[in-house]
C-alpha positions as a printed NumPy array, in Angstrom:
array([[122.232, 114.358,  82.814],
       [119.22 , 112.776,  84.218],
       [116.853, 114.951,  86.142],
       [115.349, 111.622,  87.722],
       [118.816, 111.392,  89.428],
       [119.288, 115.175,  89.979],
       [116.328, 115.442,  91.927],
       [117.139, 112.347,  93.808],
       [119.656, 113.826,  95.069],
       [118.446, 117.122,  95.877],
       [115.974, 116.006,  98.038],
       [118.082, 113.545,  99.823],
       [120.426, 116.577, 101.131],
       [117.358, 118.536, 102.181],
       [116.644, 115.764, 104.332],
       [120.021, 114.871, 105.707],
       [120.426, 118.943, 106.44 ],
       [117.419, 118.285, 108.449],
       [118.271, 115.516, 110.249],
       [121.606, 117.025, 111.08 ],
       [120.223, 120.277, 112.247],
       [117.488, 118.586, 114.414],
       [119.576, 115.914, 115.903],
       [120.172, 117.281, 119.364],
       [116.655, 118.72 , 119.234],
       [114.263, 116.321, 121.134],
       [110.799, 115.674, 122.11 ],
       [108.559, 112.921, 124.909],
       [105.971, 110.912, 122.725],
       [103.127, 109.978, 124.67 ],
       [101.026, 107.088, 122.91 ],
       [ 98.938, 106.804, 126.023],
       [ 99.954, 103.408, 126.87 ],
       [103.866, 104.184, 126.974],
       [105.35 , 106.916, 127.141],
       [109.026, 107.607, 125.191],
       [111.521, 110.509, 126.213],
       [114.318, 112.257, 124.279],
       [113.096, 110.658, 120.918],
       [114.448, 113.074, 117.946],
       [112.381, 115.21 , 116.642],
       [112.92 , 113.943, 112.777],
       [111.913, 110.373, 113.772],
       [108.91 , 111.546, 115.411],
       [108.243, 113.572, 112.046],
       [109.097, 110.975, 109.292],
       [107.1  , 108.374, 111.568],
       [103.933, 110.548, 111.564],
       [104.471, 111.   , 107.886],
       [104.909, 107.201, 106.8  ],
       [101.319, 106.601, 109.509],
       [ 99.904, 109.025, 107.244],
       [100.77 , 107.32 , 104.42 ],
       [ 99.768, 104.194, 105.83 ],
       [ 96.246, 105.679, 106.425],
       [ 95.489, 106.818, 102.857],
       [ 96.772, 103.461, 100.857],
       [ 93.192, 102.214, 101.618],
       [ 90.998, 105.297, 100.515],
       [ 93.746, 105.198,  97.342],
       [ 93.226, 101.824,  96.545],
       [ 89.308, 102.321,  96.938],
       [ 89.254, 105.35 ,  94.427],
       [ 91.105, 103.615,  91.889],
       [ 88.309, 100.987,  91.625],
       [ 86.198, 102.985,  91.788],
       [ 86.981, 104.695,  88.78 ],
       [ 88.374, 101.482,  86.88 ],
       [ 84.305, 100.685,  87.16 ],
       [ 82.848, 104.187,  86.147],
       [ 85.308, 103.638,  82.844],
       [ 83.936, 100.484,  82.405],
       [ 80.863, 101.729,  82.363],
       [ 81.098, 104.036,  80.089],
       [ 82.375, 102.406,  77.704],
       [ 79.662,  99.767,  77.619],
       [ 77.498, 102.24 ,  77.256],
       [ 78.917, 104.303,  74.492],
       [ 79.79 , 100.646,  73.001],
       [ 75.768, 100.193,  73.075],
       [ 74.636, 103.553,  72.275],
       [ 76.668, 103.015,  69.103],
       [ 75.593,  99.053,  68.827],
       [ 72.313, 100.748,  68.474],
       [ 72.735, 103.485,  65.825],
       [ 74.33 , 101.049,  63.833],
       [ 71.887,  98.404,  64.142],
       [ 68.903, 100.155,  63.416],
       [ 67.96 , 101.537,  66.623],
       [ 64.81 , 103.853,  67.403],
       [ 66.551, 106.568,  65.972],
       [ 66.157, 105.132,  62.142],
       [ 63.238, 105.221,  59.79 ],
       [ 61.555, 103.617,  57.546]])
């Protein structure tokens, strides 16, 4: 069977048991600049968790050029250091 689809699953009935057991369970959400009453707790939850992912697509984005460039750079520079052993660099004699 495929454990992709196994796990798919399994996850999506940990999160419909807690939807289902947090349903009647609500909470006010005050943004400052409007106020919302009886929201359910799980929306309140999965919302701060997709803002949070929101937030770090940036800083993820920014870290994965950076290190594209630091590979980059390393291999030019192993591509020289080896461009200069082979072409008679200062580490041959004569």
């Amino acid at each position: 069977m495929p454990w992709r689809l196994i796990v798919s699953i399994v996850i999506f009935a940990v999160f419909l048991t807690f939807i289902t057991f947090n349903l009647d369970n609500r909470c006010d959400v005050n943004l400052g600049f409007a106020k919302f009453t009886n929201v359910p707790v799980f929306i309140t939850i999965f919302s701060s968790f997709v803002l949070g992912l929101l937030c770090a697509l940036p800083i993820a984005y920014r870290l994965k050029g950076i290190r594209k460039r630091t590979e980059k750079f390393w291999k030019n520079r192993k591509a020289e250091t080896q461009a200069e052993h082979t072409d008679g660099g200062p580490d041959e004699t004569d």
